[in-house]
C-alpha positions in Angstrom: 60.1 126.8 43.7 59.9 129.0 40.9 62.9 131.3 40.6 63.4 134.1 37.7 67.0 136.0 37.2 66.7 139.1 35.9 69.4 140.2 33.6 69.9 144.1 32.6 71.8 147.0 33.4 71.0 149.4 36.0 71.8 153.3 35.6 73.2 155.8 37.9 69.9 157.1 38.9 68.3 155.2 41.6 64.5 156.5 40.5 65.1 155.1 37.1 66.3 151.8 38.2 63.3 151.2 40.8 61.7 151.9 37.4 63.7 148.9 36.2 63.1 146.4 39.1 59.3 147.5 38.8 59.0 146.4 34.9 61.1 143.2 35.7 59.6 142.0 38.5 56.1 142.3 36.6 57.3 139.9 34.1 58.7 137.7 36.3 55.5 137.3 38.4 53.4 137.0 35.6 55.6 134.1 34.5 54.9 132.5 37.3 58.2 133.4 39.7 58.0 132.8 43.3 61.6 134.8 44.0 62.7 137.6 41.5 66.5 137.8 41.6 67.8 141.1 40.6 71.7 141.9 40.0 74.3 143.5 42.4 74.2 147.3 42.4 70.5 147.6 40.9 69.8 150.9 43.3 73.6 152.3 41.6 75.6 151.6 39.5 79.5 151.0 40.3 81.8 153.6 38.6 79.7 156.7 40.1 79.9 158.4 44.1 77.6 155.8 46.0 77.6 157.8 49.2 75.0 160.2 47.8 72.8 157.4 47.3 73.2 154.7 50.0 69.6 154.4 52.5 69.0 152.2 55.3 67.0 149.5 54.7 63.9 151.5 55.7 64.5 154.0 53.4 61.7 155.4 50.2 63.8 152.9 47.9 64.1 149.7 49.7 60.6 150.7 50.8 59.7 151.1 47.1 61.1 147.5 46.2 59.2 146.2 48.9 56.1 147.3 47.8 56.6 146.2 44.1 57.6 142.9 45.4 54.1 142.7 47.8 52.3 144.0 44.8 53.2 140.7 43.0 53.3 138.4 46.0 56.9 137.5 45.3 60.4 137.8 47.3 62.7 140.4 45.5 66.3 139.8 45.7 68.4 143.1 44.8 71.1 144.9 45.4 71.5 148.3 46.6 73.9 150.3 48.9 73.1 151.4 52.6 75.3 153.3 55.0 78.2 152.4 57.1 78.8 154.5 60.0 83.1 155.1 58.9 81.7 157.0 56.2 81.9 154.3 53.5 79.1 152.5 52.5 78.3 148.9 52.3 77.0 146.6 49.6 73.8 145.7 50.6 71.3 142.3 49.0 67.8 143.4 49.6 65.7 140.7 50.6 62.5 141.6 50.7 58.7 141.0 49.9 56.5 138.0 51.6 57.2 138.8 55.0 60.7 139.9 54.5 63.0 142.4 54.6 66.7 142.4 55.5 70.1 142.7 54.1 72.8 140.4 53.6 76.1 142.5 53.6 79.0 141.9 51.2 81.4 140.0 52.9 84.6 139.6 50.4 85.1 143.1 48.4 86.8 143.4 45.1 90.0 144.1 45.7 91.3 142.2 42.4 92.0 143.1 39.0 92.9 146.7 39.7 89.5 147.5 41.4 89.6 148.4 45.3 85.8 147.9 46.4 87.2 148.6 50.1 88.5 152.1 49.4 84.4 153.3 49.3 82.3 150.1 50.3 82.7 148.5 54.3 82.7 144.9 55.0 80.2 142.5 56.4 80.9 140.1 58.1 78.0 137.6 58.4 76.5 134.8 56.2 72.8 134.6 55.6 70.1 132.6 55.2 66.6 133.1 54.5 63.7 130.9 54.2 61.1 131.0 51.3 58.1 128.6 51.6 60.2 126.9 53.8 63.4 126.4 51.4 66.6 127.9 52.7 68.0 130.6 50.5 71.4 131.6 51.0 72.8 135.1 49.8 75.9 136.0 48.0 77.4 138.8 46.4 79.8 138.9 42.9 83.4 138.6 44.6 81.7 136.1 47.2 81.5 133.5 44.6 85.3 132.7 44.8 84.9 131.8 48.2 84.0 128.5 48.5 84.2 128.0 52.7 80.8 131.1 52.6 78.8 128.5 50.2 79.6 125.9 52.7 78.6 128.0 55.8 75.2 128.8 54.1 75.0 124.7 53.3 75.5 124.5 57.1 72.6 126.9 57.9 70.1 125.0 55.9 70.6 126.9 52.7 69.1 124.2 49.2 69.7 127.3 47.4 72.2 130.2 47.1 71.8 133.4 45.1 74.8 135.2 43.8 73.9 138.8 43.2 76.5 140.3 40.4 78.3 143.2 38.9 81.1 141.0 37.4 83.7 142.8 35.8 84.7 142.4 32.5 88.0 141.0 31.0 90.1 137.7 29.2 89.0 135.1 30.7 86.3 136.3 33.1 82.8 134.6 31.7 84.7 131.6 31.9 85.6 132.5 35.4 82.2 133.3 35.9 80.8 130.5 35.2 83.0 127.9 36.4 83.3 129.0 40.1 79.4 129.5 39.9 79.7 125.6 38.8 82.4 124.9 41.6 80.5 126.7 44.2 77.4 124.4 43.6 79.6 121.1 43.5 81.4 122.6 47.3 77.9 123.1 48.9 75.6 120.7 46.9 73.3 123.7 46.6 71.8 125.3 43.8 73.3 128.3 42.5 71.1 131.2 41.2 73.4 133.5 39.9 72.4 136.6 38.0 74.7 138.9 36.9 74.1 142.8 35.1 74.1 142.5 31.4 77.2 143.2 29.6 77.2 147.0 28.9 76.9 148.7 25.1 78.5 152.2 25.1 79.8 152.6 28.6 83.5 152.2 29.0 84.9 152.8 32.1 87.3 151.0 34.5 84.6 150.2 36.9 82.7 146.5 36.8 79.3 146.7 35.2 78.4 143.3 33.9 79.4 140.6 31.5 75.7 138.7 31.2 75.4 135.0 31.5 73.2 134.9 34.1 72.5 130.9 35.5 70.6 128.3 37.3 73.2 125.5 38.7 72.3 121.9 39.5 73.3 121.0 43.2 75.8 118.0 41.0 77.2 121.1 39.2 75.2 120.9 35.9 74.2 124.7 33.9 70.5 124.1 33.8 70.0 126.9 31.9 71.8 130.5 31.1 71.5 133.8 29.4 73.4 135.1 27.3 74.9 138.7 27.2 72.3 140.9 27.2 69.5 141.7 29.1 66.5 139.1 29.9 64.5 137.1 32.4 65.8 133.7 33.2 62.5 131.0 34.7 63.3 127.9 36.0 61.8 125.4 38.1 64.3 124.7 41.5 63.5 120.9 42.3 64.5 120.9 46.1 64.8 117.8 46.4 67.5 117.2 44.3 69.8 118.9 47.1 68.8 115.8 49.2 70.2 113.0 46.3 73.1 115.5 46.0 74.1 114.9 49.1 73.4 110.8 49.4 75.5 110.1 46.6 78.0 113.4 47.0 78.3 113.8 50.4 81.2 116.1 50.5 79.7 118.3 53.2 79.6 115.2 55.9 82.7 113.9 54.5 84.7 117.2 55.8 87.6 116.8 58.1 88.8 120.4 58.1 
């Protein structure tokens, strides 16, 4: 399977960033992609009201994405914001395109390093998997990643391959974070781990998490098979499958489980 990671920054203007996932996805599909993975917060970005700007998942802009991703005959992975009936809203990964189109809701919010996602954003509360072509994608968001009992729920459900959708805030030590638990979290499930994050940010300083870059494809035996640096661009790599299968006959920390 063909996977591309999209790396850039979105605005605070939804219509300009559908303009964004509309450019991107071009270029992934003429590369070849079979998923485009966009970052977390692609219809918003964090640091701005989102309530103005959440829609249910049949609304003009997840309709929008779904019709760039059908244009291209690809599966769009993006993130965007849909309401929550206590008034908050909740983080929503688009899946859609190719027959789909759902949400996975953000399970674990950032309430770390001074941020309190919960104060605006609600909770979900169940893991997801989707299947492409018949390969089980899981679905992950940012502050998911450190949560290494989700990655092995979604290896459970049949997921070869979990996406990690981004907005990773920035700070000492945090690309290091970044890319070690994106590392860890393929070694715990013996999946791969597409993980795209928003590009690290020029000019916009704020205390809210925009993006540190680094986007990367993860080996199901924990290797970096390939990563972006900083700023923005499209990430192509070839997801061997069944490599997940001689993951787990020689690593087989998934049957070996006791608790």
């Amino acid at each position: 399977m063909r996977v591309a990671l999209c790396q850039f920054n979105s605005t605070d203007d939804p219509a300009a960033n559908l303009g964004l996932v509309r450019t991107r996805v071009a270029e992934a599909a003429a590369r070849g992609a079979r998923v485009v993975v966009l970052p977390e917060a692609v219809m918003c970005r964090f640091g701005v009201p989102l309530g103005p700007v959440a829609e249910p998942l049949d609304g003009p802009w997840a309709s929008a994405v779904r019709g760039i991703a059908d244009e291209h005959g690809v599966v769009v992975v993006a993130g965007m914001f849909t309401p929550s009936p206590d008034g908050r809203v909740i983080n929503t990964l688009l899946v859609t395109g190719g027959g789909h189109h759902l949400g996975y809701d953000k399970i674990h919010l950032f309430d770390a390093f001074g941020f309190t996602e919960s104060r605006t954003v609600a909770p979900g509360g169940e893991p997801l998997v989707v299947r492409v072509d018949g390969v089980g994608l899981g679905l992950a968001t940012c502050y998911d990643v450190r949560f290494p009992e989700l990655f092995r729920a979604l290896a459970d459900r049949g997921a070869a391959a979990v996406v990690v959708a981004a907005s990773w805030g920035a700070g000492e030590g945090k690309v290091d974070q970044w890319r070690l638990l994106a590392r860890a979290r393929a070694l715990d499930s013996t999946t791969w781990v597409l993980a795209c994050d928003q590009s690290e940010p020029e000019g916009r300083p704020g205390s809210a998490p925009t993006g540190v870059g680094h986007s990367m494809v993860v080996g199901p035996m924990g290797e970096v098979v390939a990563e972006l640096g900083p700023g923005p661009g499209v990430l192509v790599v070839d997801v061997d499958v069944a490599a997940v299968g001689k993951a787990r006959e020689v690593l087989p920390v998934l049957a070996n489980r006791r608790l």
